[in-house]
Biopython code that builds the backbone (N, CA, C, O; Angstrom):
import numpy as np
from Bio.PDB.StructureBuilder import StructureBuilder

atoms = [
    (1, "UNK", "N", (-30.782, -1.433, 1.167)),
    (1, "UNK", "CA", (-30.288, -0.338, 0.318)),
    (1, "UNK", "C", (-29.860, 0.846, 1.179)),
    (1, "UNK", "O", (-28.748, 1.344, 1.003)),
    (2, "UNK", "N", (-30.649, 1.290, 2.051)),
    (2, "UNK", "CA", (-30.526, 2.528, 3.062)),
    (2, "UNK", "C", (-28.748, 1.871, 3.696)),
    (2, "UNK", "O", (-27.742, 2.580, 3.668)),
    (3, "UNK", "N", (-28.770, 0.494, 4.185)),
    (3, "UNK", "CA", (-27.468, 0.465, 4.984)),
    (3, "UNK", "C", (-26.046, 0.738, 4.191)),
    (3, "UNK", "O", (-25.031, 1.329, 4.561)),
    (4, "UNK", "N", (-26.382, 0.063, 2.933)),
    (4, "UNK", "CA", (-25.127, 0.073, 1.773)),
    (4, "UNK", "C", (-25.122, 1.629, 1.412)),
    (4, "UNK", "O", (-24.040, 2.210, 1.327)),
    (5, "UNK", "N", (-26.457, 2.383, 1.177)),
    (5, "UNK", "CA", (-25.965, 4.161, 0.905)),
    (5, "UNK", "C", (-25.069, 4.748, 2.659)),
    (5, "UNK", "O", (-24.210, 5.623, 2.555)),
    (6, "UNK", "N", (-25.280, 4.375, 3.593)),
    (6, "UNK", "CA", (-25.345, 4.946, 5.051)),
    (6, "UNK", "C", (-23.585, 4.545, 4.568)),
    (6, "UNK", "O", (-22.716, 5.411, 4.463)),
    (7, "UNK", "N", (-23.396, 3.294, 4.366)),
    (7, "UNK", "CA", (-21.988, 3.328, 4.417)),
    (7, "UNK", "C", (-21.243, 3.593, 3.120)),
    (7, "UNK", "O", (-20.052, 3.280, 3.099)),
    (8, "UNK", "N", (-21.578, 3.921, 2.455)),
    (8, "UNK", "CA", (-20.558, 4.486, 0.987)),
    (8, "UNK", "C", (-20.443, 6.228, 1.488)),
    (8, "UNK", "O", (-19.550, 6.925, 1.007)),
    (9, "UNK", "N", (-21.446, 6.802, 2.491)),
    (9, "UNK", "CA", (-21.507, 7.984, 2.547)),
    (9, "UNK", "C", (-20.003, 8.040, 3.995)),
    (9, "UNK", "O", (-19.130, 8.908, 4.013)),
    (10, "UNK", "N", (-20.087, 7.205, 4.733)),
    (10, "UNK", "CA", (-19.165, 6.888, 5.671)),
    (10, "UNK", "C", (-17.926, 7.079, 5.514)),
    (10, "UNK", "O", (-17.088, 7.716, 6.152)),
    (11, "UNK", "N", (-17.876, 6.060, 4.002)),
    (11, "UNK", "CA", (-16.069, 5.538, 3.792)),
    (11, "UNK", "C", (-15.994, 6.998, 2.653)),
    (11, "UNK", "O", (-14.843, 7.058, 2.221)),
    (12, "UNK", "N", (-16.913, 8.196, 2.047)),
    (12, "UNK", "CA", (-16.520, 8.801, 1.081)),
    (12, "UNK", "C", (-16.204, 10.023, 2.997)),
    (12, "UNK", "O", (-15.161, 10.580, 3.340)),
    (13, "UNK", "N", (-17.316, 9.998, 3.608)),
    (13, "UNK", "CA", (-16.403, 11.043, 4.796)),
    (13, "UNK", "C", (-15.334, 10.789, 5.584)),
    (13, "UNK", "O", (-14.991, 11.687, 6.352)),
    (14, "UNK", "N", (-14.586, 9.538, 5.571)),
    (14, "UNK", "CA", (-13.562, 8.846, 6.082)),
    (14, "UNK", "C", (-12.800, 9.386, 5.172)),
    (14, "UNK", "O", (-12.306, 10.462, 5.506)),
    (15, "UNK", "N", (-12.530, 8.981, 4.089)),
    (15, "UNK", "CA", (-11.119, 9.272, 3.103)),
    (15, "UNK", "C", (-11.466, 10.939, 2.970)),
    (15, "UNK", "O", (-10.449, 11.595, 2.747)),
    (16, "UNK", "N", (-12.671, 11.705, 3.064)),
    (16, "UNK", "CA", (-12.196, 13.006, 2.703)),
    (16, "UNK", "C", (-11.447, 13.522, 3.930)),
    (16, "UNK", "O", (-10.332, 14.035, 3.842)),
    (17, "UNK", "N", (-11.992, 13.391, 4.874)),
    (17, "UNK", "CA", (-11.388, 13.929, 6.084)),
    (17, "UNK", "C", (-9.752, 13.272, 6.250)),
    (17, "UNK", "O", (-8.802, 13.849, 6.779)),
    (18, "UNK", "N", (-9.756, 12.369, 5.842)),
    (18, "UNK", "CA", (-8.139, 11.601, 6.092)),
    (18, "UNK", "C", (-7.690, 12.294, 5.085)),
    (18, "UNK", "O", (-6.656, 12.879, 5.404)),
    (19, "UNK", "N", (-8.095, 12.539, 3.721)),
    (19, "UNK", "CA", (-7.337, 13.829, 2.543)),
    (19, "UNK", "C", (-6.736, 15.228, 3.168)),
    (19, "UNK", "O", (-5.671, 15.763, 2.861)),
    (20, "UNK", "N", (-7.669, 15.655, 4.089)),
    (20, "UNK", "CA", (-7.787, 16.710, 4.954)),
    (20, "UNK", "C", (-6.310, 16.595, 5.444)),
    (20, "UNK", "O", (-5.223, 16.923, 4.970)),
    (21, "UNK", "N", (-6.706, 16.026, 6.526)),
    (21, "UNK", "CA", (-5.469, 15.525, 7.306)),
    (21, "UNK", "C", (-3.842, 15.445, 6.750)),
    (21, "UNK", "O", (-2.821, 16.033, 7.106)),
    (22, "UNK", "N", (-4.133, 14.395, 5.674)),
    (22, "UNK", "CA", (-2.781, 13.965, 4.993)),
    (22, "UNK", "C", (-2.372, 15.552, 4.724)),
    (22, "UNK", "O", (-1.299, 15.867, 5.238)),
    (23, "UNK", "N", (-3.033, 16.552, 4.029)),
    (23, "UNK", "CA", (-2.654, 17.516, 3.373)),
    (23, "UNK", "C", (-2.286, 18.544, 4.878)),
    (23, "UNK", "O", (-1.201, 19.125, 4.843)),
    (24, "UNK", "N", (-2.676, 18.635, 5.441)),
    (24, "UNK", "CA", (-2.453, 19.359, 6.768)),
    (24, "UNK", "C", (-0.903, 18.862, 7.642)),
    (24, "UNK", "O", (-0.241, 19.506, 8.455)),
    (25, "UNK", "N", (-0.760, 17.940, 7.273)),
    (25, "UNK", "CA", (0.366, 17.256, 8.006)),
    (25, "UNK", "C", (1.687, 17.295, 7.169)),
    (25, "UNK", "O", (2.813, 17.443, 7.644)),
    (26, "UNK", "N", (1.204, 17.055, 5.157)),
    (26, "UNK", "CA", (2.323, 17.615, 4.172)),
    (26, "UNK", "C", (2.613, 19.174, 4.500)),
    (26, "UNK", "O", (3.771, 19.541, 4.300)),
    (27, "UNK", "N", (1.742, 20.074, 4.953)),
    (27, "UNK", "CA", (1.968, 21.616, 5.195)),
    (27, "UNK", "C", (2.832, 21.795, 6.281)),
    (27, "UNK", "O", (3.475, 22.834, 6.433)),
    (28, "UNK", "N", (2.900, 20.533, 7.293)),
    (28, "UNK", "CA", (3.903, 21.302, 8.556)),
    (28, "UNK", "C", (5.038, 20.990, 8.830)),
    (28, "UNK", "O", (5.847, 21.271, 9.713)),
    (29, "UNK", "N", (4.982, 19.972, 7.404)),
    (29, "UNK", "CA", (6.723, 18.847, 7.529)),
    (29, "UNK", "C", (7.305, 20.103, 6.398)),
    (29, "UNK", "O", (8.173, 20.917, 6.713)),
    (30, "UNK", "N", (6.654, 20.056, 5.097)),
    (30, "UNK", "CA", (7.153, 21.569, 4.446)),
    (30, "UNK", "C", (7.264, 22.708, 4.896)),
    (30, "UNK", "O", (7.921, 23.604, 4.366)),
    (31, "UNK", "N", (6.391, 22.823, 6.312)),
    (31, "UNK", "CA", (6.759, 24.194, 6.904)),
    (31, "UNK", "C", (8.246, 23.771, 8.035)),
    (31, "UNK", "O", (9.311, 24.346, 8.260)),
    (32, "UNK", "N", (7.856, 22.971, 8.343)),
    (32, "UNK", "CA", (9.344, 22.496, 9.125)),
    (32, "UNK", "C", (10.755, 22.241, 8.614)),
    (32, "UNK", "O", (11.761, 22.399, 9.305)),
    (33, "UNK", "N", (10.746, 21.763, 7.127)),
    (33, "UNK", "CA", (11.898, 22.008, 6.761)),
    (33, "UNK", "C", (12.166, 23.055, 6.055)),
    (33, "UNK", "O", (13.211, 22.811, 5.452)),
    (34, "UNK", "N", (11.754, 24.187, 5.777)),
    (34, "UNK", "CA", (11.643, 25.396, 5.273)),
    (34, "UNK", "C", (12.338, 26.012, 6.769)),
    (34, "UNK", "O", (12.507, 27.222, 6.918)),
]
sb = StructureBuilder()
sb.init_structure("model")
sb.init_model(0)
sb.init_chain("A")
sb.init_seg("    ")
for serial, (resi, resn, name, xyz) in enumerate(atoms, 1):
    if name == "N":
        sb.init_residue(resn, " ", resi, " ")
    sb.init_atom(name, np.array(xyz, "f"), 0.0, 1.0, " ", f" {name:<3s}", serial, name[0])
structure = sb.get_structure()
């Protein structure tokens, strides 16, 4: 049980941080073609 919570907590800080990202990278292509 501990390994299956260790990794749902993993893949939910994987995709937030890649949300992060994606949105950081839409800000500099919109700042670039601006």
């Amino acid at each position: 049980m501990i390994i299956v919570l260790i990794v749902w907590v993993g893949i939910f800080f994987y995709m937030f941080t890649l949300d992060k990202r994606l949105k950081n990278i839409e800000k500099e292509l919109s700042g670039d073609k601006k």
